[in-house]
C-alpha positions as CSV (number, residue, x, y, z in Angstrom):
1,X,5.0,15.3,-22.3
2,X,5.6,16.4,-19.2
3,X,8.8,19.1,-18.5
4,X,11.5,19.1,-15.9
5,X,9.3,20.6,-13.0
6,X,6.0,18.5,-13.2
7,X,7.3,14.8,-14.7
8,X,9.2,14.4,-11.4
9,X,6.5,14.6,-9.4
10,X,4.4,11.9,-11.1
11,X,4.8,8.6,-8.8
12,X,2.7,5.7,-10.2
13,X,-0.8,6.7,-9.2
14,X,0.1,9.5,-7.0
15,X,2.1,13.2,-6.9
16,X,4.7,13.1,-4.6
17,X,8.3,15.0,-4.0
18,X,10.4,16.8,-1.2
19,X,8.3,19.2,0.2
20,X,10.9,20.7,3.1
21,X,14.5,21.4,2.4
22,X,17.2,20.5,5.1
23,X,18.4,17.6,3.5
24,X,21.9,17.4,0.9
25,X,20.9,16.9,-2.6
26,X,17.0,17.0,-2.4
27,X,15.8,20.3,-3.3
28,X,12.1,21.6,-3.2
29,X,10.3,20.5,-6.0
30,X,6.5,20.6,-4.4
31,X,6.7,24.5,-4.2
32,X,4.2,26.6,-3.4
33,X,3.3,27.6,-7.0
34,X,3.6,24.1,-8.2
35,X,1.0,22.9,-5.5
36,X,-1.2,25.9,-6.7
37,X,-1.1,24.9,-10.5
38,X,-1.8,21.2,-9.1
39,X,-5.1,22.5,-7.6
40,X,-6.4,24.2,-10.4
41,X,-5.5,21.1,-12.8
42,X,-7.0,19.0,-10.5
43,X,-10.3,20.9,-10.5
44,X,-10.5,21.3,-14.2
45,X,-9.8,17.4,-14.7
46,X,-13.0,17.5,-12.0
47,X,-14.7,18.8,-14.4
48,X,-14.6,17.1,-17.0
49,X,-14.3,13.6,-15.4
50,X,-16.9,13.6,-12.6
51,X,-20.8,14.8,-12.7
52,X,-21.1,16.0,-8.6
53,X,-23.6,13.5,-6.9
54,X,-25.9,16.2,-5.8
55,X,-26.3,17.4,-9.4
56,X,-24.8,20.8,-8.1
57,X,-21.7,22.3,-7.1
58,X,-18.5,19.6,-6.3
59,X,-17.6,18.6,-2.9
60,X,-14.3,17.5,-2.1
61,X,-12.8,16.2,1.1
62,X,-9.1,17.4,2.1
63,X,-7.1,15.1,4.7
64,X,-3.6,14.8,5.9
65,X,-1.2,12.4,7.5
66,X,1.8,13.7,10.0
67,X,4.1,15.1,8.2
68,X,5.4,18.6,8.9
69,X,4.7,19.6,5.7
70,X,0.8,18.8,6.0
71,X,-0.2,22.7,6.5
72,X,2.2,24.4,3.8
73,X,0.4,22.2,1.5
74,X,-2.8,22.7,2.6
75,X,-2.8,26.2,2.3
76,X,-2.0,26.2,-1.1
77,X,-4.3,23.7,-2.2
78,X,-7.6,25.2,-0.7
79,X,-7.6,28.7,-2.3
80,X,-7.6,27.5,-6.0
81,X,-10.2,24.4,-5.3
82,X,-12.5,27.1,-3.4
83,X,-11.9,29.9,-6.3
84,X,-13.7,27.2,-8.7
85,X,-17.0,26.6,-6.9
86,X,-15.8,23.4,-5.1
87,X,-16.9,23.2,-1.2
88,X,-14.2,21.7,1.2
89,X,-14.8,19.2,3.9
90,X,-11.5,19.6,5.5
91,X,-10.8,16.8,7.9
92,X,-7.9,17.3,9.5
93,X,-5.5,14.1,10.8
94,X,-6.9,11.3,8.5
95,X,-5.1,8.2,7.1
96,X,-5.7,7.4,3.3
97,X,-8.6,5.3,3.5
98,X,-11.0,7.2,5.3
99,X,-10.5,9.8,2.7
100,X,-12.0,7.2,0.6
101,X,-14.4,6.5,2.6
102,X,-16.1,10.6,2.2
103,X,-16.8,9.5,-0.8
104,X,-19.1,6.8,0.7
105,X,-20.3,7.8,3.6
106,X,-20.5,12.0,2.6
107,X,-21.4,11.7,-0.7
108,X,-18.1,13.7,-1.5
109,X,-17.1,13.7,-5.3
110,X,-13.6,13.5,-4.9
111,X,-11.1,13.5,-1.6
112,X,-7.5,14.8,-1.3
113,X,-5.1,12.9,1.2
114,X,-1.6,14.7,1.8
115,X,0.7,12.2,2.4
116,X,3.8,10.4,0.9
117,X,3.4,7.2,2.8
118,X,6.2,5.5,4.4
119,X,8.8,8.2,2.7
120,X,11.4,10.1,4.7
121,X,10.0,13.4,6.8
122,X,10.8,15.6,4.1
123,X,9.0,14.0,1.3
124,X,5.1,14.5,0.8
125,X,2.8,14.7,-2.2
126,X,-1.1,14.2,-3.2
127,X,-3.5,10.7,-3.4
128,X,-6.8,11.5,-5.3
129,X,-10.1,9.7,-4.8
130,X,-13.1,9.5,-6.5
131,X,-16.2,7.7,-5.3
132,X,-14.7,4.3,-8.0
133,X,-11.3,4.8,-6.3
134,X,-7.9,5.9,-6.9
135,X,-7.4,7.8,-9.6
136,X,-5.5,5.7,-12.3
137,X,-1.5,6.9,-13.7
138,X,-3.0,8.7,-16.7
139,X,-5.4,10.6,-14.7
140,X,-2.5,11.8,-12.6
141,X,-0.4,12.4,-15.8
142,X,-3.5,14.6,-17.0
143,X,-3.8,16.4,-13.5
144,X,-0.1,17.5,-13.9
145,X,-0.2,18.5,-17.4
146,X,-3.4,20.8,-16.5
147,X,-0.6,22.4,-14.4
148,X,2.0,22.7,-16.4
149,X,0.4,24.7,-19.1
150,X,-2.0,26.4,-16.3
151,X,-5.2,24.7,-17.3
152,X,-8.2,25.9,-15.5
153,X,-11.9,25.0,-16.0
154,X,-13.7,27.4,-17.8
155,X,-16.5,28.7,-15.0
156,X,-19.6,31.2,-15.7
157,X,-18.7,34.0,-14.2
158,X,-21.8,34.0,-11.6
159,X,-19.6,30.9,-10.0
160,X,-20.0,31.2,-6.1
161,X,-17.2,30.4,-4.3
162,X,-16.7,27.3,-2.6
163,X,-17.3,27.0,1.0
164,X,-14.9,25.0,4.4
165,X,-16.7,22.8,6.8
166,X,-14.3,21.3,9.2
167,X,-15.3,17.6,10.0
168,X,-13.9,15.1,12.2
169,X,-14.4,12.6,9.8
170,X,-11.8,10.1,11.5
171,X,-14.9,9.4,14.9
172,X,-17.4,8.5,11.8
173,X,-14.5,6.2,10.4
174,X,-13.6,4.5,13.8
175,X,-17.2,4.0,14.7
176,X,-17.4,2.2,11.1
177,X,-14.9,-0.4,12.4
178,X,-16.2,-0.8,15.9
179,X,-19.5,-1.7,14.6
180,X,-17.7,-4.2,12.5
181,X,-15.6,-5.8,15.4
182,X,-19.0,-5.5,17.6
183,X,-21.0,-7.6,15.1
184,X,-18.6,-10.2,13.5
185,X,-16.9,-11.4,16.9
186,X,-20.0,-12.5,18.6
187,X,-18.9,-12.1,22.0
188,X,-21.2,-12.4,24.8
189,X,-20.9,-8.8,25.8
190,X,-21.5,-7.6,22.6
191,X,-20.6,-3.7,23.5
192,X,-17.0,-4.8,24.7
193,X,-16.4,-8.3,22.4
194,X,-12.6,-7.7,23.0
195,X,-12.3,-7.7,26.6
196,X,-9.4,-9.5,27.8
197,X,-7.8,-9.4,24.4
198,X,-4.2,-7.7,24.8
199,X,-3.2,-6.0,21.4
200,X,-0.4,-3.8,21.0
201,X,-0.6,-0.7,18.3
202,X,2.7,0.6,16.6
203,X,1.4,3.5,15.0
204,X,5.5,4.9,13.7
205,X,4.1,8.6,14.7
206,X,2.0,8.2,11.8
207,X,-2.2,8.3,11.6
208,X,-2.6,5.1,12.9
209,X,-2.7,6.0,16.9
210,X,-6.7,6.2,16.6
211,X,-7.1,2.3,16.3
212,X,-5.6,1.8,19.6
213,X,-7.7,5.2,21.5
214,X,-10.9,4.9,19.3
215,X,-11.4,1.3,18.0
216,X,-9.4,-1.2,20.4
217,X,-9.5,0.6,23.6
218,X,-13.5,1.2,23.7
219,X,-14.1,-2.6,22.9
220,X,-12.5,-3.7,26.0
221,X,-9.0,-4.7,24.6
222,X,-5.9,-4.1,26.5
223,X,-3.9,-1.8,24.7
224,X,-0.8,-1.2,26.8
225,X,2.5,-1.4,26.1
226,X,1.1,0.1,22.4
227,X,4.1,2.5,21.0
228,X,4.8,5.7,18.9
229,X,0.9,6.4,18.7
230,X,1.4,10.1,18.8
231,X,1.6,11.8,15.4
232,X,5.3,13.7,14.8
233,X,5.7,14.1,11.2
234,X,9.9,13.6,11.9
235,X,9.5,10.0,12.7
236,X,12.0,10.5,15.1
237,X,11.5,6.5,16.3
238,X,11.8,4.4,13.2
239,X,10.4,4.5,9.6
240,X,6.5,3.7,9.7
241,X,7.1,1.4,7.2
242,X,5.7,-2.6,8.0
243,X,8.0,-3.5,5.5
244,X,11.2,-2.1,7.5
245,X,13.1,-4.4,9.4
246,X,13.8,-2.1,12.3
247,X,10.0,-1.2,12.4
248,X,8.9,-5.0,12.8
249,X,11.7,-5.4,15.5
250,X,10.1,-2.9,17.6
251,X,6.9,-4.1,17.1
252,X,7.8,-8.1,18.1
253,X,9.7,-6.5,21.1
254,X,6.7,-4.6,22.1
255,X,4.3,-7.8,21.9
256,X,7.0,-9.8,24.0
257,X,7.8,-7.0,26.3
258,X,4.3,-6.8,27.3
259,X,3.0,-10.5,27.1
260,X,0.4,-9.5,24.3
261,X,-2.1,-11.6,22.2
262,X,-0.8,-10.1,19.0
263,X,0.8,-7.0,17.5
264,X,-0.2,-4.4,15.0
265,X,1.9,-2.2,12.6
266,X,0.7,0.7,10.4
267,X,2.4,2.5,7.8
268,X,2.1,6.7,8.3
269,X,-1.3,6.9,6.5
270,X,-2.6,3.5,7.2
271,X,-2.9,2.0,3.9
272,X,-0.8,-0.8,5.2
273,X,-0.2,-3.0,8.1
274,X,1.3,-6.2,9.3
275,X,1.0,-7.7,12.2
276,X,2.7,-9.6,14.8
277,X,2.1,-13.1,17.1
278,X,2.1,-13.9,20.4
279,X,5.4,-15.1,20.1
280,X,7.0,-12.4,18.6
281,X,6.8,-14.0,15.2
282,X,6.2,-11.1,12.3
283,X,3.2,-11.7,10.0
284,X,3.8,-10.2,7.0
285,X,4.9,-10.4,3.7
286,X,4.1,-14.1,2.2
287,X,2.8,-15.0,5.7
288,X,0.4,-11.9,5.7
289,X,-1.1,-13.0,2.7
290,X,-1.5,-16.4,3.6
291,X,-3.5,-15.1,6.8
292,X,-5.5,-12.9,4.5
293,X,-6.4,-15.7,2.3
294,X,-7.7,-17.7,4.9
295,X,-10.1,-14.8,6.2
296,X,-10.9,-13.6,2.0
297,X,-11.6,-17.5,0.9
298,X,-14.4,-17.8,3.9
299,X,-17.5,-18.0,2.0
300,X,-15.5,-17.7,-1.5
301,X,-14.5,-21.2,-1.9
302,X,-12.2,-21.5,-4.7
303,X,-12.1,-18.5,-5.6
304,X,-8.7,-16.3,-6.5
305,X,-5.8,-14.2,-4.8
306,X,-4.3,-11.9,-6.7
307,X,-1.2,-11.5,-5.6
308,X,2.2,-9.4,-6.7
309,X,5.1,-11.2,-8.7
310,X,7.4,-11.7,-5.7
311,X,5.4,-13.8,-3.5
312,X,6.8,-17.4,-2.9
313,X,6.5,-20.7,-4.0
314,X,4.9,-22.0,-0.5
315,X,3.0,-19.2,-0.5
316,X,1.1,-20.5,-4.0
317,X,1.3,-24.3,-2.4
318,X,-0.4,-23.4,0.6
319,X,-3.4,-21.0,-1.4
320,X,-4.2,-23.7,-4.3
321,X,-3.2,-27.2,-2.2
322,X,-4.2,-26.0,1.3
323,X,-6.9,-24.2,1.0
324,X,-8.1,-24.7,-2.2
325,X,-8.0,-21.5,-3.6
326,X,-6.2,-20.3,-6.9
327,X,-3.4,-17.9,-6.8
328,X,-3.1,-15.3,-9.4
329,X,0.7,-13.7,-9.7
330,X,0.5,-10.2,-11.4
331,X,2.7,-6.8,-12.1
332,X,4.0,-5.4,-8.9
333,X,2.5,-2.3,-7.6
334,X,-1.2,-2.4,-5.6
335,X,-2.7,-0.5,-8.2
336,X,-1.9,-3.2,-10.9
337,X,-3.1,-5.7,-8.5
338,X,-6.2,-4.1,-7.6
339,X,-7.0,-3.4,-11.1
340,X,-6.2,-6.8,-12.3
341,X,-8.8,-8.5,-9.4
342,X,-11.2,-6.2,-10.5
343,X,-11.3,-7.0,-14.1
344,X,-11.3,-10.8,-13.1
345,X,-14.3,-10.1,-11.1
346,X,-16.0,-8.1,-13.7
347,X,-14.5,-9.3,-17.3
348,X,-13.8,-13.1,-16.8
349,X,-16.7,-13.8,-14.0
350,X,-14.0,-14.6,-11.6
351,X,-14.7,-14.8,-7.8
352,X,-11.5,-13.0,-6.6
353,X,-12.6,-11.5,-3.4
354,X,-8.5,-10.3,-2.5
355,X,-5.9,-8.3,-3.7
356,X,-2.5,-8.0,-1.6
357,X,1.0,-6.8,-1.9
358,X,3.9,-8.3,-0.3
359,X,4.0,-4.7,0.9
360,X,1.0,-4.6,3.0
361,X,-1.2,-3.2,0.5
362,X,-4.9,-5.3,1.0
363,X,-7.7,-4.8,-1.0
364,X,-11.0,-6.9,-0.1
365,X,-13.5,-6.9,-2.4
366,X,-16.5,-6.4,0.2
367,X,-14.3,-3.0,1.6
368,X,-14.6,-1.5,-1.8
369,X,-11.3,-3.1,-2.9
370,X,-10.0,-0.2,-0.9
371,X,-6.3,-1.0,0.4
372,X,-6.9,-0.5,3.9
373,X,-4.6,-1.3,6.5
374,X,-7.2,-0.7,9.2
375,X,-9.9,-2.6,7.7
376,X,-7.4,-5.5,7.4
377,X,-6.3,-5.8,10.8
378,X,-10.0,-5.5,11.8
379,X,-11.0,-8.9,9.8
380,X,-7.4,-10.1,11.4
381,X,-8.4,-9.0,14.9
382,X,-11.8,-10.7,14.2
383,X,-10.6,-14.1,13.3
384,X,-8.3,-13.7,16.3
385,X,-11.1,-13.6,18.8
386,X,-13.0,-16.4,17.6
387,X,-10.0,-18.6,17.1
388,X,-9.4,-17.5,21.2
389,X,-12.8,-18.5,21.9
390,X,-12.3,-22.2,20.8
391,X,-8.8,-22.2,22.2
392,X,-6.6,-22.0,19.3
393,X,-4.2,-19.6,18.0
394,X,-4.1,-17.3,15.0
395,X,-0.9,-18.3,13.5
396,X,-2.0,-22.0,13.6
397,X,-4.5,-20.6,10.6
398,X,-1.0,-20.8,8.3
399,X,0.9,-23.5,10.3
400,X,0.9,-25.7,7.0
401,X,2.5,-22.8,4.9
402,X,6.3,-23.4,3.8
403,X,8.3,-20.0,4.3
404,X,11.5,-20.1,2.2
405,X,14.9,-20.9,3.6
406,X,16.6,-17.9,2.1
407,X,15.1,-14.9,0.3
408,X,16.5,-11.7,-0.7
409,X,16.2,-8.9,-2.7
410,X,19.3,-6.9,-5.0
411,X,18.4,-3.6,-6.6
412,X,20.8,-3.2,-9.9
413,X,21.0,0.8,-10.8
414,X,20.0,1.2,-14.6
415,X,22.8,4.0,-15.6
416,X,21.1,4.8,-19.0
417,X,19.1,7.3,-19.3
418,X,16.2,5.6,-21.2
419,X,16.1,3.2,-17.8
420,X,12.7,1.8,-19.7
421,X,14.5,1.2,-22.8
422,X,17.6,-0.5,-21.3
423,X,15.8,-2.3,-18.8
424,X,13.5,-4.1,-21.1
425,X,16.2,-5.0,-23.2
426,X,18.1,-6.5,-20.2
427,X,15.0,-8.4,-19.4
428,X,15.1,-9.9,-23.3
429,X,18.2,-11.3,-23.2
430,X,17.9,-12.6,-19.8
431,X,15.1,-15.0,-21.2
432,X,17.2,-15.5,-23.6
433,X,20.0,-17.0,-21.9
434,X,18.1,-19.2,-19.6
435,X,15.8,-20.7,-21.7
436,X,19.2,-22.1,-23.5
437,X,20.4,-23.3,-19.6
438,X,19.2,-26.5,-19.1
439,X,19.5,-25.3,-15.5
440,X,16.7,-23.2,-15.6
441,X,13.3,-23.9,-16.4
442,X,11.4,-20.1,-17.2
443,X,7.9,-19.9,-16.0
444,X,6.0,-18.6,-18.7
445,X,2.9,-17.6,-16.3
446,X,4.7,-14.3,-15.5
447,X,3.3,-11.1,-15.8
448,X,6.3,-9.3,-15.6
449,X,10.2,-9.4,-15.4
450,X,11.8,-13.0,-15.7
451,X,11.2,-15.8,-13.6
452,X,12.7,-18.9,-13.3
453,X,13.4,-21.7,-11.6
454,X,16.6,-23.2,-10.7
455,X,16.4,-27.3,-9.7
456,X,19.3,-28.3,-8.3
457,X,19.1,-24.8,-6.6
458,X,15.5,-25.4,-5.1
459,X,15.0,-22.0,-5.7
460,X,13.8,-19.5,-7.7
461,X,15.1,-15.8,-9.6
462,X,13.0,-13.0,-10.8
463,X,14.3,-10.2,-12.2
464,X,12.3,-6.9,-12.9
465,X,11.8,-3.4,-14.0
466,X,10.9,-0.9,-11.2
467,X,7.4,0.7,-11.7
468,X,9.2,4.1,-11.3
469,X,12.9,3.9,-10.6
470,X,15.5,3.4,-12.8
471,X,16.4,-0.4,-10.9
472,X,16.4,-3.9,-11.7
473,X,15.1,-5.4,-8.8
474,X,16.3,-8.8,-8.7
475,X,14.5,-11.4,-6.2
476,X,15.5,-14.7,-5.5
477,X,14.3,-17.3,-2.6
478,X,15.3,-21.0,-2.2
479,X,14.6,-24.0,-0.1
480,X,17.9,-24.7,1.3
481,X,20.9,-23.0,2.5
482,X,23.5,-21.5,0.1
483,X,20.8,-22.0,-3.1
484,X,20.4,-17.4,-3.1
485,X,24.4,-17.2,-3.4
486,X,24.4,-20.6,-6.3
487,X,21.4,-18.6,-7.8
488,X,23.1,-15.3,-7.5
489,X,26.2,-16.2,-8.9
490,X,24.2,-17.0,-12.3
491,X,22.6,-13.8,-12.5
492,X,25.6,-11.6,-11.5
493,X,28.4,-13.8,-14.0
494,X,24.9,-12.7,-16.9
495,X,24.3,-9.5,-15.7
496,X,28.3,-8.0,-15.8
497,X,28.2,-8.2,-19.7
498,X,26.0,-5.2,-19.5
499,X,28.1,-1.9,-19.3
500,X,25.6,0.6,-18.0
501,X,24.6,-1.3,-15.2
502,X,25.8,-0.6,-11.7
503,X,25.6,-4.3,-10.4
504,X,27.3,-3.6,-6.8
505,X,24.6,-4.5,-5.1
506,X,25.0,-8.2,-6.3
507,X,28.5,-7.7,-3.9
């Protein structure tokens, strides 16, 4: 089990904690000797886990995103990797998924982003790669045990030392995406395909600033009026988060402001995006995927979306009735989404060719089932151009899909400390009590949490355990005005009988 200084840091599938102080209440837990330990745990679980592809010594690619912490961390992760034979591409600026993408296009063994997403300035942490793709929870739960009791591989003692090559692997990874634009749009000048396309790039001071310079801008497309494109790890404009409502804001202002063809969001490391339309309207969330699904079911008629458990009931209409498709609900988080397409694909013979997160997380199939940000405004940008070519719109791809009237999300504080425990037993009674309401009618297709549905409501409730936080997130959407306040009303008169929960969200 991990102790008090490592089992914080585990998040999900990643490492992550405050890496500066300056901020009340969060102390420094990603010290310098606890990013040391990581390294050398990391390298020993390299060694076990992973044969290098050149039959040799490891090569391992090291990236970061903006934050201010970036170097710090960097320093202390090199030494160790390089003391245990491993050779470092270090590449500098780089969002998530290129670090992937060494894998592929180096032959790198394993890559190393610094990042901790869309989290506050003073947060960072580690995301791992291998050439199969993120490492899974327990392989993180394994990398931080190595460095809690200082397990190192065991090295003959002729071991060279590792060596640095600085790369600037982020051209190689533009190029990729130009190449892509270039051959799928089939424009008549095939070197420019975007020309007269006006697309507006908030990058939130995060990575994402190349895809306006690097791939938009050399196509032909018009790119001004694009926003925050300059990497300042303080985020001193708004959170570079696609899920944030102040972030989309500026984004629809920008595309309005500047009479664009469409908008485009990134998180700070790019693993997520969302986009905007000419008229200002936000795709994202349920509206995202719906434009995704269109793009993923081209050529994979039929075949399955896997989706998260909070997506809406239009959004399932418009994937099975609309356009035919089948759409999967699973656990929340993009790693149990990604997994779960996978093993449809490869267990069950399934042709499920997307997994997305109402977050932004994307994974295609043909990209590796990489989430990708990038490569999914690429395919979106894509479609774009050919639908301007025969004189339609993008958003008239998902005219037919039924957004709810009312959606919102509570997040009920678990105050035990077993939150796991508590939680779960919340979540039993819960089914419980509605499947004695005649009220309610409980899906039993869910894959987590309760959901059910409430008629006379026209809506829906689904509450959950967070993946890592001690919280009862508690979602519900209807169809008509007033049916979230009828709906919440049930949950909160249910959920007060519980004494160590905190429901003042509910209001």
């Amino acid at each position: 089990m991990l102790d008090e200084i490592y089992g914080p840091l585990k998040s999900g599938t990643d490492i992550r904690g405050t890496a500066v102080a300056g901020v009340p209440g969060e102390d420094v837990n990603l010290t310098d000797e606890a990013l040391t330990a990581i390294a050398y745990g990391f390298a020993a679980w390299l060694y076990e886990n992973v044969i290098p592809q050149s039959g040799e010594l490891f090569t391992v690619a090291i990236g970061h995103d903006s934050r201010v912490s970036a170097e710090r961390i960097k320093a202390q992760v090199l030494p160790p990797l390089l003391d245990c034979g491993i050779n470092i591409k270090d590449c500098g600026l780089c969002s998530t998924p290129a670090m992937f993408m060494t894998t592929v296009d180096f032959g790198c063994d394993a890559s190393i982003e610094i990042t901790a997403s869309h989290h506050p300035w003073n947060k960072n942490g580690l995301k791992f790669f291998i050439r199969k793709g993120g490492l899974e929870g327990s392989d993180i739960e394994a990398i931080l045990t190595n460095a809690q009791y200082d397990v190192r591989p065991e090295l003959p003692a002729d071991m060279p030392k590792g060596t640095i090559e600085e790369v600037n692997y982020m051209t190689n990874y533009a190029q990729m995406l130009r190449e892509k634009i270039c051959a799928d749009v089939n424009a008549d000048d095939y070197s420019r395909p975007l020309r007269g396309f006006h697309i507006v790039v908030d990058a939130g001071n995060g990575v994402g600033g190349f895809y306006a310079e690097k791939v938009l801008a050399p196509l032909g497309a018009d790119i001004e009026g694009s926003q925050f494109l300059e990497p300042d790890g303080m985020f001193p404009n708004h959170i570079p988060n696609p899920e944030n409502k102040v972030a989309m804001a500026a984004i629809s202002k920008a595309v309005l402001d500047n009479n664009a063809d469409l908008g485009v969001i990134f998180d700070t490391d790019v693993d997520r995006a969302a986009c905007v339309a000419a008229d200002g309207k936000e795709i994202n969330r349920n509206a995202l995927i719906a434009l995704a699904s269109v793009i993923a079911l081209e050529g994979n008629e039929g075949g399955t979306i896997v989706t998260d458990s909070v997506t809406s009931s239009g959004l399932k209409t418009f994937i099975e009735e609309t356009l035919g498709g089948k759409h999967h609900r699973f656990k929340r988080g993009y790693k149990n989404v990604i997994n779960e397409s996978k093993r449809l694909n490869m267990e069950e013979c399934v042709n499920s060719p997307l997994a997305i997160e109402t977050s932004g997380h994307a994974a295609m199939r043909e990209n590796y089932f990489l989430d990708d940000g990038a490569y999914l405004m690429t395919k979106i940008i894509i479609k774009a151009a050919q639908m301007q070519k025969e004189g339609r719109s993008l958003d008239s791809l998902i005219e037919d899909l039924t957004e709810p009237v009312e959606a919102e999300e509570y997040r009920i504080k678990i105050l035990d400390p077993d939150f796991k425990s508590y939680g779960n037993m919340v979540l039993d009674e819960l089914d419980k009590w509605l499947r004695d309401n005649e009220a309610y009618d409980v899906a039993n297709d869910s894959f987590e949490g309760v959901r059910a549905t409430k008629l006379d409501a026209d809506g829906w409730m689904l509450l959950r355990l967070s993946v890592h936080d001690p919280i009862l997130p508690l979602n519900i959407e209807t169809n008509k005005e007033g049916g979230v306040q009828d709906i919440l009303l049930d949950a909160k008169g249910f959920l007060a009988g519980f004494d160590k929960l905190d429901i003042s969200a509910l209001g």
